[in-house]
matplotlib code that plots the C-alpha trace (Angstrom):
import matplotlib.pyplot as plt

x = [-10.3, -10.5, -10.0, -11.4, -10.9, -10.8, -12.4, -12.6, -10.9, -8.4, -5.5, -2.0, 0.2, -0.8, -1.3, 1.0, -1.5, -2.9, -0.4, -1.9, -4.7, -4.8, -5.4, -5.5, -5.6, -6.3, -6.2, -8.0, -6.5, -6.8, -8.6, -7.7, -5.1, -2.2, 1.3, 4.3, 6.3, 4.6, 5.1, 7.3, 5.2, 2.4, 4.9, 5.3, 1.9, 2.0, -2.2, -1.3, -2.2, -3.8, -2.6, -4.5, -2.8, -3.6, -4.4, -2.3, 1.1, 3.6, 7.5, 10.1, 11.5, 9.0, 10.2, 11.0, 8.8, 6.0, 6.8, 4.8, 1.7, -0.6, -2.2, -0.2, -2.4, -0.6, -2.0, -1.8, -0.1, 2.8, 5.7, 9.6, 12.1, 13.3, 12.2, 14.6, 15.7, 17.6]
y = [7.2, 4.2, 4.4, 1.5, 2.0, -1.9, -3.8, -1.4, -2.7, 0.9, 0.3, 2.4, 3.1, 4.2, 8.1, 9.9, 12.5, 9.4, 9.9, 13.6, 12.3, 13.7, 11.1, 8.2, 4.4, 2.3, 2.0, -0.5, -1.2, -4.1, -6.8, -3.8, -3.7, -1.4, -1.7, 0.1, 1.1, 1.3, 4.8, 5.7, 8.5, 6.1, 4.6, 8.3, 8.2, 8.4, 7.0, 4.4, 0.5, -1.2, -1.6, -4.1, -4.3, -8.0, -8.8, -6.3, -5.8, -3.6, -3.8, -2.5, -2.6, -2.4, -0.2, -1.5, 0.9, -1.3, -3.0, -0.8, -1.8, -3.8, -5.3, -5.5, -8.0, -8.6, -12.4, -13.0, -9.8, -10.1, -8.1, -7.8, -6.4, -6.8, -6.0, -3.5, -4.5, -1.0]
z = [9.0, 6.8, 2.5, 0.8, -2.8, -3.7, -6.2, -8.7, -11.4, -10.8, -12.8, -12.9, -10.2, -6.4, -6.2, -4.2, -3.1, -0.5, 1.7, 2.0, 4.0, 7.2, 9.9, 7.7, 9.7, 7.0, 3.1, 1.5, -2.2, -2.9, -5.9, -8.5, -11.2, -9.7, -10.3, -10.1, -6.8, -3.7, -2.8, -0.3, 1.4, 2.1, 4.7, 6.2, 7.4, 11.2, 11.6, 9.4, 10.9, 8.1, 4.5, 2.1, -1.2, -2.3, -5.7, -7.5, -9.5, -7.7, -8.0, -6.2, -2.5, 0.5, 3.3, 6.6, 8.0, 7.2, 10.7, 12.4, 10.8, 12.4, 9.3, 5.7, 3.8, 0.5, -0.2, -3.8, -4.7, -7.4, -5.9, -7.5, -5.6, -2.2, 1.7, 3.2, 6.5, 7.4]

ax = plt.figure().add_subplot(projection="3d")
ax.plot(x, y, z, "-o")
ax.set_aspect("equal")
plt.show()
């Protein structure tokens, strides 16, 4: 199942209820105005191979369990904070 909720100007921080989605592959968030931490639930999601989040404002540490992405596109995004190696 693919979510593509970029490019629409959405501004605020991620919703944790995403990482509800049953069967979710990839989530398309990018070209919007989101900032705030990345939450760590999205991370939890076992379908989970694609992750667009360039072009927004997010801060905070990005879980190593990104690894097992196949895509993280993040060009251009402003990130603060740190990628956990553990």
């Amino acid at each position: 199942m693919l979510l593509n909720l970029g490019q629409n100007q959405f501004s605020g921080t991620i919703p944790v209820e995403i990482s509800k989605i049953p069967f979710l592959q990839s989530l398309l968030m990018g070209n919007n105005n989101l900032e705030g931490q990345i939450p760590d639930k999205i991370f939890e999601l076992n379908q989970l191979t694609e992750l667009y989040l360039m072009k927004n404002k997010f801060e905070g540490p990005i879980l190593n369990s990104v690894s097992r992405l196949k895509m993280l596109s993040v060009t251009t995004l402003t990130i603060t904070g740190t990628v956990q190696t553990n």
